[in-house]
C-alpha positions in Angstrom: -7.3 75.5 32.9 -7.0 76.3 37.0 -5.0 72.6 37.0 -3.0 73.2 33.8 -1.6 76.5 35.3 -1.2 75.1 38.9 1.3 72.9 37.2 3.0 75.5 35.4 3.8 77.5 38.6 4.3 74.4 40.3 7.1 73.4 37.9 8.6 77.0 38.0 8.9 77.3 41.4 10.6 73.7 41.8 12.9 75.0 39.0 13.5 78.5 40.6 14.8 76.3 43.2 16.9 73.8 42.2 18.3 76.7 40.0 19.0 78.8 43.4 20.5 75.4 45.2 22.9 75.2 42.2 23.9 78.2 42.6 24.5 78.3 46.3 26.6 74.9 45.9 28.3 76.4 43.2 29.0 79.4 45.6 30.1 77.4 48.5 33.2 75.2 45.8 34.7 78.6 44.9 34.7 79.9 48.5 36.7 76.3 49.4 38.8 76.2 46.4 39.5 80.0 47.5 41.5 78.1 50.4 43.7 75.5 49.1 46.8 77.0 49.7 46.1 79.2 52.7 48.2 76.5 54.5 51.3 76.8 52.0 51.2 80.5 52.4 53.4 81.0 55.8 56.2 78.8 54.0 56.9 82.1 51.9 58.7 85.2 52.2 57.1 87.6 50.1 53.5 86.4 48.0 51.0 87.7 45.5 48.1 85.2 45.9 45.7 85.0 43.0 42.3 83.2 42.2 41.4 81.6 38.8 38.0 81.9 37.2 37.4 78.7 38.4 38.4 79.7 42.0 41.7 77.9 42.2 44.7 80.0 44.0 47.6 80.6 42.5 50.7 81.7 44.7 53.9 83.8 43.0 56.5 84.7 45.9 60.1 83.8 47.3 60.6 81.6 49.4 64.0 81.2 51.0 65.9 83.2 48.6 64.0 81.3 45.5 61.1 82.8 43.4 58.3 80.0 43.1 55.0 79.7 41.5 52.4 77.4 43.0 49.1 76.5 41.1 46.3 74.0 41.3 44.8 73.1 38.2 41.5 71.0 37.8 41.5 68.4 34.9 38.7 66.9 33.7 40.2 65.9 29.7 40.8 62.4 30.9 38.5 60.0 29.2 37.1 57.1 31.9 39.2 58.8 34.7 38.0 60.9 37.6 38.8 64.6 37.7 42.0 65.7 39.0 43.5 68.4 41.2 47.2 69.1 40.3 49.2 70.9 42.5 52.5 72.9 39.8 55.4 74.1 41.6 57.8 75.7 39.4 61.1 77.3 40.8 62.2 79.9 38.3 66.3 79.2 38.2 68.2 80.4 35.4 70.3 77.3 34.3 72.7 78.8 31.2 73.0 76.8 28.2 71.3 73.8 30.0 69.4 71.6 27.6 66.2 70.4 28.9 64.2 67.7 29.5 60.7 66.8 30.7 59.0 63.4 31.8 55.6 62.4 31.6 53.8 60.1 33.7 50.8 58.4 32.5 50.7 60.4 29.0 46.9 60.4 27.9 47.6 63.0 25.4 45.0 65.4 27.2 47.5 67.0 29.2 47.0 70.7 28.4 49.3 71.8 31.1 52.3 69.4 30.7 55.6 70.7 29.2 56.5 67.8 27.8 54.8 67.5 24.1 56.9 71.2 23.5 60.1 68.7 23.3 60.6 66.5 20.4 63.9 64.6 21.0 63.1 61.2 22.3 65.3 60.2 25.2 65.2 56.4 26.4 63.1 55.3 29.6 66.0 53.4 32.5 63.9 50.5 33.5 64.6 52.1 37.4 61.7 54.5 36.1 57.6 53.6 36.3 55.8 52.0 33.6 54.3 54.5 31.4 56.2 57.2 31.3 57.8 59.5 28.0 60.9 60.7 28.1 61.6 63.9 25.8 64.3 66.8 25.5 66.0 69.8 23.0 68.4 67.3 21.8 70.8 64.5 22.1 72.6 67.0 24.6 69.8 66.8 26.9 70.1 63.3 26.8 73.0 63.3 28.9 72.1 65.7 31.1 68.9 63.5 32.1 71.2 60.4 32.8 73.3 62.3 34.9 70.2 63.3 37.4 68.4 59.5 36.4 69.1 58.2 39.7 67.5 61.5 41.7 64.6 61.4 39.3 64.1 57.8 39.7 63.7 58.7 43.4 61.0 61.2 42.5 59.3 59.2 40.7 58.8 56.4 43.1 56.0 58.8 44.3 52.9 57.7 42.2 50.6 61.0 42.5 53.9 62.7 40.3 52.7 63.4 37.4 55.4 66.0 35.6 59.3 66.5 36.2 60.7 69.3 34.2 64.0 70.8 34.3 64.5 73.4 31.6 67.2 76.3 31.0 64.1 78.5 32.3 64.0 76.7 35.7 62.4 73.5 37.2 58.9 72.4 37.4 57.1 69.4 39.5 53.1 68.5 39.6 51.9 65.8 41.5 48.5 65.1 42.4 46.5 67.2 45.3 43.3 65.3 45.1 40.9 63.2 42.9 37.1 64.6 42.1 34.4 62.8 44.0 32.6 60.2 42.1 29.3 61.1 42.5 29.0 64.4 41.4 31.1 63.7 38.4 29.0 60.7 37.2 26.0 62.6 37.3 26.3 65.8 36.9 29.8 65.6 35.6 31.3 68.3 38.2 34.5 68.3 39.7 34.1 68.5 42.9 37.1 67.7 45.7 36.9 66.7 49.3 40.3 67.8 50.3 40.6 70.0 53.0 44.0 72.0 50.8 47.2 71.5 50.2 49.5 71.3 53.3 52.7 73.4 54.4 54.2 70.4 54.5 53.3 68.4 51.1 54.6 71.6 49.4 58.2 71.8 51.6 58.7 68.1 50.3 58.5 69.4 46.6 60.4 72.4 47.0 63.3 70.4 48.6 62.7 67.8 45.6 63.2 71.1 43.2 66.2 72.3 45.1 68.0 69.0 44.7 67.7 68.6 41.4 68.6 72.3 40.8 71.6 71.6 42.7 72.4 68.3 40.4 71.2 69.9 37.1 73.9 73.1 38.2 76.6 70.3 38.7 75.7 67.9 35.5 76.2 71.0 33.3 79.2 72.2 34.7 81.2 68.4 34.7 81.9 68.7 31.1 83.5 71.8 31.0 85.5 70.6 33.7 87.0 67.7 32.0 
């Protein structure tokens, strides 16, 4: 009876512990994610910085006369694929009677955060664009307005860790991957769990120059036919 309840406290205390370890470890990821995008932060204006229930920041400011949203998002819906860490930028730009488009990269049909699948017109891939990629917009009208910007968003593109373009009467929107989840933790205890040290200042100037070009083109494409 002495041995039988020996064990029992022995097993509760090892449990107690690995209980309190999990929780510390699960402490210490929220304080990191906490950080991601302390780096991106002096690149703005004016901020409101955020936190998810999973920890991730989200930062809503202007930035150099523009109002952007910056997220990280963690996906783990991809079957045989390690988690990822998407960094959105969306510039919110009023674009008038612009018909929209979005491209997927990759489409796994898990995306929960893409844009894309909200379009239904199908709009043909230029073979200047990656493999695996879907093409969709309002209607045929957004069809021209993607060919007129093909050549920019080719350039985008060329970038493998972009995962989403979308330009959209509501303003313009790029994710590209931030990181990729460590194997180990996610083949065991299927956690997604990332070793990057944040986003940089830098990495997000680089997008927010992509979005301001092809602000500047989608503003041009729409106005050329009412020139003519």
């Amino acid at each position: 009876m002495e041995l039988s309840l020996s064990g029992v406290v022995v097993v509760i205390a090892v449990t107690a512990m690995l209980g309190w370890l999990a929780l510390r470890q699960h402490r210490l990821q929220l304080g990191k994610r906490r950080s991601l995008l302390d780096d991106c932060s002096r690149l703005f204006d004016a901020q409101t910085v955020t936190w998810s229930g999973d920890g991730f920041p989200r930062i809503e400011g202007m930035q150099a006369g523009r109002a952007i949203d910056v997220r990280l998002i963690s996906d783990g819906m991809t079957i045989r694929r390690l988690p990822q860490l998407w960094l959105q930028v969306t510039e919110l730009a009023t674009l008038e009677g612009f018909c929209g488009f979005s491209i997927l990269v990759r489409p796994s049909g898990y995306e929960f955060f893409s844009l894309t699948p909200r379009f239904h017109y199908v709009i043909d891939v230029p073979p200047s664009f990656p493999r695996e990629v879907i093409v969709r917009g309002e209607d045929e009208r957004s069809a021209v307005n993607f060919e007129a910007l093909s050549a920019l968003l080719a350039s985008i593109l060329a970038d493998a860790r972009v995962k989403e373009i979308a330009v959209t009467r509501r303003g313009l929107r790029i994710i590209r991957q931030a990181d990729e989840g460590r194997r180990g933790e996610y083949l065991l205890l299927r956690q997604a769990t990332f070793d990057g040290s944040g986003v940089s200042a830098e990495m997000l100037a680089h997008v927010l120059r992509e979005l301001d070009t092809l602000r500047v083109g989608a503003a041009a494409a729409h106005q050329e036919p009412e020139a003519a």
